[in-house]
matplotlib code that plots the C-alpha trace (Angstrom):
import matplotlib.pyplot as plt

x = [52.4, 55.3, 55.1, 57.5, 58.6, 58.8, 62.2, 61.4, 58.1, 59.2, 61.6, 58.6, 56.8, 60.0, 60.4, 56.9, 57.2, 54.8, 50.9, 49.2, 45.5, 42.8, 39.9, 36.5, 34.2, 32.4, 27.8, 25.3, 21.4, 20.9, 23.4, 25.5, 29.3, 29.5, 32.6, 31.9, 33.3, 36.3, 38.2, 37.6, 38.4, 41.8, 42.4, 41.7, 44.3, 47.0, 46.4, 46.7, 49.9, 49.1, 50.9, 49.3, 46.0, 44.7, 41.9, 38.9, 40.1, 38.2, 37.8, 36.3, 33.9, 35.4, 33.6, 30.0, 30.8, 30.3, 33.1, 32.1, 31.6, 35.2, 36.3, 34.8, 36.4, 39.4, 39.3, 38.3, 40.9, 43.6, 42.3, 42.0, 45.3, 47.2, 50.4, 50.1, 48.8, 50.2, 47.7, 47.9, 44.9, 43.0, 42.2, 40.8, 37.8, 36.4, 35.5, 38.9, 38.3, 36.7, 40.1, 41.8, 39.8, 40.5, 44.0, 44.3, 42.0, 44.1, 47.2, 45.8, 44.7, 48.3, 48.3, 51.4, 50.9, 48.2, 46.9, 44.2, 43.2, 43.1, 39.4, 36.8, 35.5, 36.7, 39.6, 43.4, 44.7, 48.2, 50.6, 51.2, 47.9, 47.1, 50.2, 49.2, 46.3, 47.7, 50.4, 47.5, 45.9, 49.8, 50.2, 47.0, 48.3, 51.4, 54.4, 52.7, 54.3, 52.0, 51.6, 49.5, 46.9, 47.6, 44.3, 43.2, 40.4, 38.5, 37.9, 39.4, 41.8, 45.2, 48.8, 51.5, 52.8, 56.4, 55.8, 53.4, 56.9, 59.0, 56.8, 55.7, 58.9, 59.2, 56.0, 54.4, 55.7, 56.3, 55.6, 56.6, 55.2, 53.1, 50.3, 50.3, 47.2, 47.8, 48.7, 51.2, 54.3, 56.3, 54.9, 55.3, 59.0, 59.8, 57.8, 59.9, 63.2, 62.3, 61.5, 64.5, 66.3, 64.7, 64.4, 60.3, 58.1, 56.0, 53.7, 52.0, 47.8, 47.1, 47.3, 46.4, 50.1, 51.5, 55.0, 55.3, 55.2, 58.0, 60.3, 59.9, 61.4, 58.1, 58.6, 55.1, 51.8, 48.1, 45.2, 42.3, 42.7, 44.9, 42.0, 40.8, 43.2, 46.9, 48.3, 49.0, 50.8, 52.9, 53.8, 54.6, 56.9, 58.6, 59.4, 60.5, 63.2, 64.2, 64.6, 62.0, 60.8, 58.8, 57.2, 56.7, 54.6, 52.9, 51.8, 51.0, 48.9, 46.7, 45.9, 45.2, 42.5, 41.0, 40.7, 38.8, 35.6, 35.8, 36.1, 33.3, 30.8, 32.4, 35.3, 33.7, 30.9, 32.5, 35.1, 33.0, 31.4, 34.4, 35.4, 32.1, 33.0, 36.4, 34.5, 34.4, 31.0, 31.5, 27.5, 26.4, 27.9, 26.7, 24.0, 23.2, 25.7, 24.4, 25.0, 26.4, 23.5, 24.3, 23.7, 27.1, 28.8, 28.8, 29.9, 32.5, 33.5, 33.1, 35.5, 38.2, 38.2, 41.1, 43.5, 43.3, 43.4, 42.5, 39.5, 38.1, 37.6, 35.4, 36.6, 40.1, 41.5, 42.3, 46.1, 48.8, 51.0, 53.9, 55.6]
y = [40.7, 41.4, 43.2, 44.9, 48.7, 50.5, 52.5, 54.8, 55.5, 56.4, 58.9, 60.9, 61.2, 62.2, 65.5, 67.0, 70.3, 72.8, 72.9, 69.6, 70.4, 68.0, 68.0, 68.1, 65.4, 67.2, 66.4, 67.3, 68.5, 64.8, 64.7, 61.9, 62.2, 64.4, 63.6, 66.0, 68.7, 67.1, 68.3, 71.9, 71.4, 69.8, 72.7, 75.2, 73.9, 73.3, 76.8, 77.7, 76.2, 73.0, 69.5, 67.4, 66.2, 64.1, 62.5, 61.2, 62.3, 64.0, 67.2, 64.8, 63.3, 59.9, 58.2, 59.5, 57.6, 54.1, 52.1, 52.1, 55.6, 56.2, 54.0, 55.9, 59.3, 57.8, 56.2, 59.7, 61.8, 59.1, 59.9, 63.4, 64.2, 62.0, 62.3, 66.0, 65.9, 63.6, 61.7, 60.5, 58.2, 58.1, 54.9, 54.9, 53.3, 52.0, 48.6, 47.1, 44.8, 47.6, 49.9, 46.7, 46.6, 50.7, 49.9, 47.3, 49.3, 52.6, 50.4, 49.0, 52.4, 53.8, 56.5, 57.8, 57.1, 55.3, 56.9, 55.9, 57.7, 55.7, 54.2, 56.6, 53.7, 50.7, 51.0, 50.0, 49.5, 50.3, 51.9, 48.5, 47.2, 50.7, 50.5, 46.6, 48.1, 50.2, 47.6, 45.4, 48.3, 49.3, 45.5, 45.6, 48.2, 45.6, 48.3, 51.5, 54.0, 54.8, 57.9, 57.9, 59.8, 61.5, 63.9, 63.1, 65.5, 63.4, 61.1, 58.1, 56.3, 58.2, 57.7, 60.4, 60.7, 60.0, 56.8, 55.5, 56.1, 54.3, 51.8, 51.8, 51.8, 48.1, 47.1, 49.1, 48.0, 51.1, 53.9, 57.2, 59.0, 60.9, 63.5, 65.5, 66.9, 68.7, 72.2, 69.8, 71.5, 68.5, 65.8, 67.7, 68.3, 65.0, 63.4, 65.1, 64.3, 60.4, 61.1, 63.1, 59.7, 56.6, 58.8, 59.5, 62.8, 64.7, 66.4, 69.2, 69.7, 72.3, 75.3, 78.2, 76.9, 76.3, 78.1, 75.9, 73.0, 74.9, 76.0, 72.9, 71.0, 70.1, 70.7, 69.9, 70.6, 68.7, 71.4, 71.9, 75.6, 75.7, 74.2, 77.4, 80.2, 78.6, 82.1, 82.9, 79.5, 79.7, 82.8, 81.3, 78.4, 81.1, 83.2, 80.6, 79.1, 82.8, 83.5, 85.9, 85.3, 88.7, 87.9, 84.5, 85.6, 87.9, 85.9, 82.8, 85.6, 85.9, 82.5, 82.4, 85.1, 83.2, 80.0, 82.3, 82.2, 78.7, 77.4, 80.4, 78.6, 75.4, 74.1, 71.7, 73.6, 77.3, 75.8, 74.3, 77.4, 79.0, 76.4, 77.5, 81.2, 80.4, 79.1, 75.4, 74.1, 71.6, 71.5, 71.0, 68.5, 65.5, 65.1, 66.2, 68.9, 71.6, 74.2, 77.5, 80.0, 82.9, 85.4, 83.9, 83.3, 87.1, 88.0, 85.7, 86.9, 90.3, 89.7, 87.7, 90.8, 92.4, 89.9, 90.2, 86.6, 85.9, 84.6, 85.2, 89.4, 90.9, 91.9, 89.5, 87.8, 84.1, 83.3, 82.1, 79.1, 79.9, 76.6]
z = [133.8, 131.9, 129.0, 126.3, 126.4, 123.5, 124.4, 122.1, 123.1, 126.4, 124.8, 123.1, 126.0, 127.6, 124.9, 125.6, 126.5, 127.3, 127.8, 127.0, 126.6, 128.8, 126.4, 126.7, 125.1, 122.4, 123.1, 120.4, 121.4, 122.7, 125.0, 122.7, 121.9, 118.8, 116.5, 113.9, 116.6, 117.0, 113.7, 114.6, 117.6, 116.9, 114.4, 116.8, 119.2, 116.9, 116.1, 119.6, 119.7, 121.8, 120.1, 122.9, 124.3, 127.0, 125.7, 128.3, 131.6, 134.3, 131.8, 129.2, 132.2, 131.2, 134.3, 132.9, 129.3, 128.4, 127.4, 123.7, 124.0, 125.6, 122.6, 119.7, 121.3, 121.4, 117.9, 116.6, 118.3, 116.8, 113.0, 113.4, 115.2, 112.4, 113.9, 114.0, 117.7, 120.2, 122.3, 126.0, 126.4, 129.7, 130.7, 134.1, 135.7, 138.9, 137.4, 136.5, 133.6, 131.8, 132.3, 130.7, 127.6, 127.1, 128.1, 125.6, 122.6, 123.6, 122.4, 119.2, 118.2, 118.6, 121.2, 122.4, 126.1, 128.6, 132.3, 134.7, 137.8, 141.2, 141.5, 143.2, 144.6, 146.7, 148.7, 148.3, 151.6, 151.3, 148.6, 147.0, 146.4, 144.4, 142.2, 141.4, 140.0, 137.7, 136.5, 135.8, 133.2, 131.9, 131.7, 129.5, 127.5, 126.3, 127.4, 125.8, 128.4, 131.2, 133.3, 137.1, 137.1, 141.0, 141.8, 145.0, 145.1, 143.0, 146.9, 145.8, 147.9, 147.5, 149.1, 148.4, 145.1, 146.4, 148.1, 144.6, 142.6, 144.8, 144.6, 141.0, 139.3, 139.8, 139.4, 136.3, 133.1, 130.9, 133.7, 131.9, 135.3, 136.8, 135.8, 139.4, 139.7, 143.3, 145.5, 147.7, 147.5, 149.6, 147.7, 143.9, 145.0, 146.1, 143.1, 140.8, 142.9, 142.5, 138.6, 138.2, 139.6, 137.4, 134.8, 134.5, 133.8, 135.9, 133.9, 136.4, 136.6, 138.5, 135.9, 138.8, 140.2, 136.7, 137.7, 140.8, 139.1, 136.8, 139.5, 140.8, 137.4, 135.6, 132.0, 130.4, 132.1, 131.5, 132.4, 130.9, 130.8, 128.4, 125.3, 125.4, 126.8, 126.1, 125.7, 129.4, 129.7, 126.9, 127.9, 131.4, 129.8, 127.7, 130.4, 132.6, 129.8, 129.6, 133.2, 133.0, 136.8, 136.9, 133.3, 134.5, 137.5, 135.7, 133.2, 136.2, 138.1, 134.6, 135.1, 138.4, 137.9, 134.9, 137.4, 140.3, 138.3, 137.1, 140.9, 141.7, 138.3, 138.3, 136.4, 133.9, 132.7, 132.7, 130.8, 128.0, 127.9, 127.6, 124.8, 123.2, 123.6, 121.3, 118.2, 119.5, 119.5, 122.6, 123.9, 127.3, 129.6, 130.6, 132.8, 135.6, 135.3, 133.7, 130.7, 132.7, 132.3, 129.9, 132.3, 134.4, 131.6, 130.5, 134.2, 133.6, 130.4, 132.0, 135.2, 132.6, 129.5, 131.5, 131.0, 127.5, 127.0, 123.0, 122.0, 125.7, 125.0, 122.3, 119.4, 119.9, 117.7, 118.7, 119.1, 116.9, 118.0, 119.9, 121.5]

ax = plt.figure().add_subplot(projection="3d")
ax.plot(x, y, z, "-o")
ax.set_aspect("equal")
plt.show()
């Protein structure tokens, strides 16, 4: 199982900083993955001042797409970004082998880092029979660094976050980290204790608590808020690095009122149509979630104008990078 690190590699996952965008999986009329989105959709991020994705995760409904599918996603992400975006590849799957092709087609196509979820199905009995999974998919990925993909409301089995690191830093060849995709204060603080000590990155996912995961000594964050409104968290990061607390909050409090309806509508689809509502033509998700219905998104749009979020209010301009 032993497989070469790319030191460097590690470093470069290491120096991201800010808001990592999870994106959606772009569907045309037929309900098929859609490439020809994906350049505009790149452009319109890089605009927005986002220098990362995470291609294929639970925001990109990887578990409804075939492997081939996930493949040509991840194939077209790779040419459009051209080094101008960096790429975490999501990897995850309940059927092993098929997370160990991805795993070994995410490293041939040159991404910057590998994750998988814990499977949704089956059950790993104790903390070290979970973290021998994912060394079996890092090990696939020959070294490329590799970050845990911790979001135990998806209902697969799940140990805390602490107790996977202790574990996993001798078992998973290139582990970078952890993307921490949970409200447990214990658990983030000790997680990012243990990083802070073998020398990993948590990168934070729950954007409603984005300044959490900051106080707690999170630099980077992976949401999937921040495709389409990464204003409020830049403006969280910048505040933070200026010791800005009241800026910080007030900015964190705008996201936490842009997540209300999403939870209300539901996350996936209120985003995409929130995507839409930007100028990126993502199409409805996959079945059998559904489009949202115009009608809520205009009372979405309509309890959201106040925080003046660009792109999101009529008549706003979308924003200009600001790292």
């Amino acid at each position: 199982m032993k497989a070469t690190v790319d030191s460097n590699a590690i470093a470069q996952i290491h120096a991201m900083r800010g808001p990592i965008a999870a994106v959606h999986t772009p569907f045309d009329a037929s309900g098929r993955f859609d490439p020809g989105v994906v350049p505009a959709y790149a452009e319109h991020l890089r605009s927005a001042g986002i220098a990362a994705v995470y291609v294929c995760g639970s925001t990109g409904e990887s578990l409804s797409l075939t492997t081939a599918e996930r493949r040509s996603i991840l194939e077209t992400w790779a040419e459009t970004a051209a080094g101008s975006i960096r790429i975490i590849a999501h990897v995850g799957s309940n059927a092993l082998p098929e997370s160990e092709e991805l795993a070994r087609h995410a490293h041939a196509v040159g991404v910057d880092a590998i994750s998988a979820m814990n499977p949704t199905f089956g059950r790993a009995r104790d903390v070290e029979g979970l973290v021998d999974h994912h060394a079996r998919i890092a090990a696939a990925g020959e070294g490329r660094p590799y970050l845990v993909y911790e979001i135990a409301a998806f209902g697969g089995v799940s140990f805390p976050a602490s107790e996977v690191i202790e574990c996993a830093v001798s078992r998973i060849p290139g582990l970078a980290g952890l993307k921490f995709t949970s409200n447990d204060p214990i658990q983030l603080q000790l997680a990012v204790a243990l990083a802070e000590t073998h020398g990993l990155r948590i990168f934070f996912g729950a954007d409603e608590n984005l300044l959490a995961g900051l106080v707690a000594g999170c630099s980077a964050a992976i949401g999937s808020t921040y495709g389409y409104a990464a204003e409020p968290a830049h403006a969280v990061f910048r505040a933070f690095a200026e010791r800005d607390l009241r800026a910080a909050r007030i900015a964190q409090r705008r996201i936490a009122r842009l997540v209300v309806p999403l939870h209300r509508h539901g996350v996936l689809r209120t985003g995409r149509a929130l995507l839409e509502t930007v100028g990126v033509p993502i199409g409805a998700p996959r079945s059998p979630e559904k489009r949202l219905e115009p009608e809520a998104l205009a009372a979405v749009l309509e309890e959201i104008k106040s925080l003046d979020i660009p792109g999101l209010v009529p008549g706003s301009d979308l924003p200009e990078g600001r790292p």
